[in-house]
C-alpha positions, -999 to +999 in steps of 0.1 A: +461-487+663+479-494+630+506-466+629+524-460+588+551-485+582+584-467+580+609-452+609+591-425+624+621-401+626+624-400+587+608-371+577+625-339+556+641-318+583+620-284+564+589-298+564+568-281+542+533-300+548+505-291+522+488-258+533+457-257+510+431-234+501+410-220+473+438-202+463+476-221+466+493-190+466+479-170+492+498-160+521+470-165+545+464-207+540+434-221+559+443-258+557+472-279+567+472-309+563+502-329+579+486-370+577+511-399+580+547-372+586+549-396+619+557-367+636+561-370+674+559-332+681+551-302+660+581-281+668+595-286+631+562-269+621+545-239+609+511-231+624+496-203+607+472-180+625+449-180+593+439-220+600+404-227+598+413-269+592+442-286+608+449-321+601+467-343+622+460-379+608+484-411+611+511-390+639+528-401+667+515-370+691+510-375+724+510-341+738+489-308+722+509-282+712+497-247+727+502-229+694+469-249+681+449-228+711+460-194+695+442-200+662+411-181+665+393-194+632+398-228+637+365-247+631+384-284+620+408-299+644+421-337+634+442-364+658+431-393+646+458-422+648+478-407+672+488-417+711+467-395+729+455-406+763+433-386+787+462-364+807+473-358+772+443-343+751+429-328+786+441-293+780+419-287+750+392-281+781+407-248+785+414-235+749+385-208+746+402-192+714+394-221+696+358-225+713+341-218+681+354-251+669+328-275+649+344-305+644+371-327+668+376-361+659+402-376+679+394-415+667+422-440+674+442-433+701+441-440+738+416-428+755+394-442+786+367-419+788+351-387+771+368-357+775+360-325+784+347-303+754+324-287+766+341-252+755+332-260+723+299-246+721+292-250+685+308-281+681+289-301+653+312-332+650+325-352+678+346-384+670+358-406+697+358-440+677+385-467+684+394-459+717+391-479+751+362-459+764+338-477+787+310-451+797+294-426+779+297-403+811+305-370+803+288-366+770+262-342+786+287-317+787+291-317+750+268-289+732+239-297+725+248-284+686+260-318+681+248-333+647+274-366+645+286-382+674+308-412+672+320-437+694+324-469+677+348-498+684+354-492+726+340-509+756+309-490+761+280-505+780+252-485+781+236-458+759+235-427+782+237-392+783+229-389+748+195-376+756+202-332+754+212-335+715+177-324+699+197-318+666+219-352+663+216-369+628+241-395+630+249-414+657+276-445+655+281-469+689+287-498+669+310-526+686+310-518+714+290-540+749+258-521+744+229-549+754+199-521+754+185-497+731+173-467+753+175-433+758+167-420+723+134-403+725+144-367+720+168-374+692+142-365+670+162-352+642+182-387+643+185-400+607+214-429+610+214-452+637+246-477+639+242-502+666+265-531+647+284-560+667+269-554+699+246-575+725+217-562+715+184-586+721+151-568+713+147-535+685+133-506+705+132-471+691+117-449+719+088-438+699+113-424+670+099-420+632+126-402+612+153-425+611+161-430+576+194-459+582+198-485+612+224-507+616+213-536+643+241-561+624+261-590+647+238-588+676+214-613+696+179-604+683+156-629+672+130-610+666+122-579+642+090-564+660+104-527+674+104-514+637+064-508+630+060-472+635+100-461+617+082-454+588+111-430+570+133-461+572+151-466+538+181-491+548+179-518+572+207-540+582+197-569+604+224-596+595+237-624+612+216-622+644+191-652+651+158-640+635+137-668+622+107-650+609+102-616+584+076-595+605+071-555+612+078-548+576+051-539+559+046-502+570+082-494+560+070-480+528+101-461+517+126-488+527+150-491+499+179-518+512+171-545+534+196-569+552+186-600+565+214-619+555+230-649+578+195-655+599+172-681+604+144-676+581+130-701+560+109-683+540+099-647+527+072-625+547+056-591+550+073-570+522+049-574+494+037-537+496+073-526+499+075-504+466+105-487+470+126-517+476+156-516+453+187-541+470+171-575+488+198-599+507+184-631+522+220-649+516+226-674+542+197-683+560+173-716+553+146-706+528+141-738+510+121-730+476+115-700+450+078-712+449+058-682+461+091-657+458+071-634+427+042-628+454+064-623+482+078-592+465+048-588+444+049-543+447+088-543+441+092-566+414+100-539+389+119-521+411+142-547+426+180-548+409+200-566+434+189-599+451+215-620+471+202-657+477+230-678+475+236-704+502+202-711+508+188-745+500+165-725+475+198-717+451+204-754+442+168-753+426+171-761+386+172-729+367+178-709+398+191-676+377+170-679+352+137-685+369+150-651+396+157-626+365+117-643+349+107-628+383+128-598+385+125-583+349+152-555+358+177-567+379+213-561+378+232-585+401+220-620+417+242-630+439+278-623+429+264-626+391+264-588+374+237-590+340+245-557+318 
């Protein structure tokens, strides 16, 4: 956690936090927003019953203050950055005045597993990101409403429990100790899949079609086969992992970005029906010539504005910028180089 610099017992003794809403002037205010008053408790503070968002960013909160159960409108509830640990957030599990509540992102405090929310029966956005967490246990008691769920930077293991979320669009487990991708067959409305700085080895999807982003980034694959059938795909982000060969590709039609940046490949494969593709990044790897580059990426030549090739043995060729924007009639930036 990386708490605000300053003494945390410096705040105005009247605090009079921003309370925001379509009108300023309005005696009922929806929003409060109180980020970064390093505020240990909330004792110094209003809490209207009006709230429908409550803010609670960059704090130095440990315990929840029972006035934040009475609000019965509240659909946004914010501790982020704050020193919760499991005794501490445990008695939102019994707050069913606030059970219509859609979002709760509690990121960045202390927390070793998932709490209990399952009071929140509508609860659309659930963020437990930079905390110590080491099992996904408990998750099946969160709604099945869910459409965000994430759990980035902790110490999970395996991807469980995530199976009863039919509606889940976005779902972020990126660095954590994940080594296999499973479980994800009925997330069939899943659209952005972030599976960064893990230990992953082989791409498997479950069967799923509609994801439109997927992260795989810093893991141990060597291999791209697991992507044939994700035909919605429009970014893919396979970077530094071990992969020496471009295959799979060729039936992601409406892929836009791809990343293979910091691999092993030597040359460039199974994109030249890609039509769609826009932003191209092979830096880092060991493709030794341009020769054969213009049919490589023969359908998105047009299309193509961004191409990163640098430290490759291909980018010491003679008139390596020159020969990339002959090929590339429309492109914007090679490597770090921006062309107006």
């Amino acid at each position: 956690m990386d708490p605000s610099t300053g003494p945390a017992d410096q705040y105005p003794p009247d605090i009079d936090p921003k309370a925001e809403n379509e009108e300023e002037s309005s005696s009922s205010p929806t929003v409060l927003d109180l980020t970064s008053f390093q505020l240990h408790d909330l004792e110094t503070v209003e809490i209207p019953l009006s709230l429908t968002e409550l803010d609670l960013t960059a704090n130095r909160l440990s315990t929840l203050d029972p006035r934040i159960s009475q609000l019965p409108n509240l659909k946004k509830l914010s501790f982020r950055q704050n020193l919760f640990n499991d005794d501490g957030i445990q008695p939102l599990s019994t707050w069913d005045i606030i059970s219509a509540l859609e979002e709760l992102v509690l990121r960045d405090n202390q927390l070793k597993k998932i709490p209990d929310v399952s009071i929140f029966k509508q609860l659309l956005v659930f963020d437990v990101s930079f905390n110590e967490i080491s099992s996904l246990n408990g998750l099946s008691k969160v709604s099945s409403t869910l459409k965000e769920l994430y759990v980035s930077k902790n110490e999970v293991i395996k991807m469980e429990e995530i199976e009863h979320f039919p509606s889940l669009q976005i779902l972020e487990l990126g660095s954590n100790r994940i080594r296999v991708m499973e479980n994800l067959q009925n997330s069939t409305s899943l659209q952005e899949l972030w599976l960064g700085r893990n230990r992953i080895r082989a791409i498997n999807l479950c069967g799923l079609k509609c994801i439109k982003k997927l992260s795989l980034q810093s893991n141990r694959l060597t291999s791209m086969t697991g992507l044939e059938e994700c035909i919605a795909l429009e970014e893919l982000y396979l970077s530094h992992n071990g992969i020496a060969e471009m295959e799979g590709l060729s039936t992601l039609v409406n892929l836009r970005l791809l990343d293979v940046s910091a691999n092993k490949l030597t040359e460039i494969n199974d994109i030249e029906k890609l039509e769609q593709l826009e932003d191209l990044w092979l830096n880092d790897n060991q493709i030794t010539s341009l020769e054969g580059i213009e049919e490589a990426v023969a359908c998105s030549r047009e299309k193509l504005t961004t191409i990163y090739l640098e430290r490759n043995p291909c980018a010491k060729s003679p008139n390596y910028i020159a020969t990339l924007k002959q090929i590339f009639p429309n492109v914007e930036q090679i490597d770090s180089e921006l062309f107006a």
